[in-house]
C-alpha positions in Angstrom: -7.7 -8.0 -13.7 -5.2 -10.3 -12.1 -3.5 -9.2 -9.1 0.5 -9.6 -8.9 2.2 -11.9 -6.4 2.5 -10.4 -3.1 4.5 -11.4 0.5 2.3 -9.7 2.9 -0.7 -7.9 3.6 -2.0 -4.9 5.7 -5.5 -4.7 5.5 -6.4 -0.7 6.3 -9.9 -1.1 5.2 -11.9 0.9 7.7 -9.8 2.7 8.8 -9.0 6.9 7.6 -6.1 9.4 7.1 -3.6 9.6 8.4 -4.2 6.1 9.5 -3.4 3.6 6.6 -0.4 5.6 5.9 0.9 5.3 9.4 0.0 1.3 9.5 1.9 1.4 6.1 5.1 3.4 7.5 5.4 0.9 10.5 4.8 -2.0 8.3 6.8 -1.9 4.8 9.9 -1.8 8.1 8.5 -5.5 8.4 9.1 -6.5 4.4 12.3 -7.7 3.1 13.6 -5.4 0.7 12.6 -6.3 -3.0 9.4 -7.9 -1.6 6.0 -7.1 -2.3 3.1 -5.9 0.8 -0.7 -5.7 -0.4 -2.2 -2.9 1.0 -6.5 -2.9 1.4 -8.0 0.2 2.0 -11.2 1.9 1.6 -10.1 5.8 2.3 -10.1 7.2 -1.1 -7.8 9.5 0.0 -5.6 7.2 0.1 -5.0 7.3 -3.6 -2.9 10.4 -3.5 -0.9 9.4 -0.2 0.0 6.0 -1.1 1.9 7.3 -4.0 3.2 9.6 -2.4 4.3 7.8 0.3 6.2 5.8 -2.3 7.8 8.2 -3.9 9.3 10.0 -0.7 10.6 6.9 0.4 12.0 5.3 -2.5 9.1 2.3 -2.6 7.7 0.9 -6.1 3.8 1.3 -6.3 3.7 -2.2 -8.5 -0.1 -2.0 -9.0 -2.6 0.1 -7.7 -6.3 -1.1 -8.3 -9.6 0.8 -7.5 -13.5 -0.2 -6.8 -16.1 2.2 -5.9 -15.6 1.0 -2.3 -12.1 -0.8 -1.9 -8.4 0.2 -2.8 -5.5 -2.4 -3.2 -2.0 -1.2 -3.6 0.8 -3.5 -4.4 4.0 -1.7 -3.0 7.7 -3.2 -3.6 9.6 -2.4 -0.6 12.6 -1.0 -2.0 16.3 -0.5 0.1 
């Protein structure tokens, strides 16, 4: 499966809730608006709060793609 373009990464890959979210909240601040952030995680719980997150705060969850083991997320930063 090919993976969109992205700007920048946050790799949360060790790392469990609320963690990756929190990484996520302080780092989307860091990515201009209409750009994309790559987000690695391997909390499968963050498969509900990443869209989540999203949704509350008006972001676009481009891509989401799962393995047993690793989460990526491809989030638009929106305004």
């Amino acid at each position: 499966m090919s993976q969109p373009n992205y700007d920048q990464e946050l790799d949360a890959r060790g790392l469990f809730c609320p963690e990756p979210v929190m990484m996520l909240h302080n780092r989307i601040t860091d990515v201009e608006e209409g750009r994309i952030l790559r987000v690695l995680a391997t909390d499968p719980s963050t498969t509900r709060d990443i869209p989540r997150f999203c949704q509350f705060l008006g972001h676009e969850l481009v891509s989401e793609q799962h393995s047993e083991t690793e989460f990526v997320y491809f989030i638009q930063r929106g305004a």
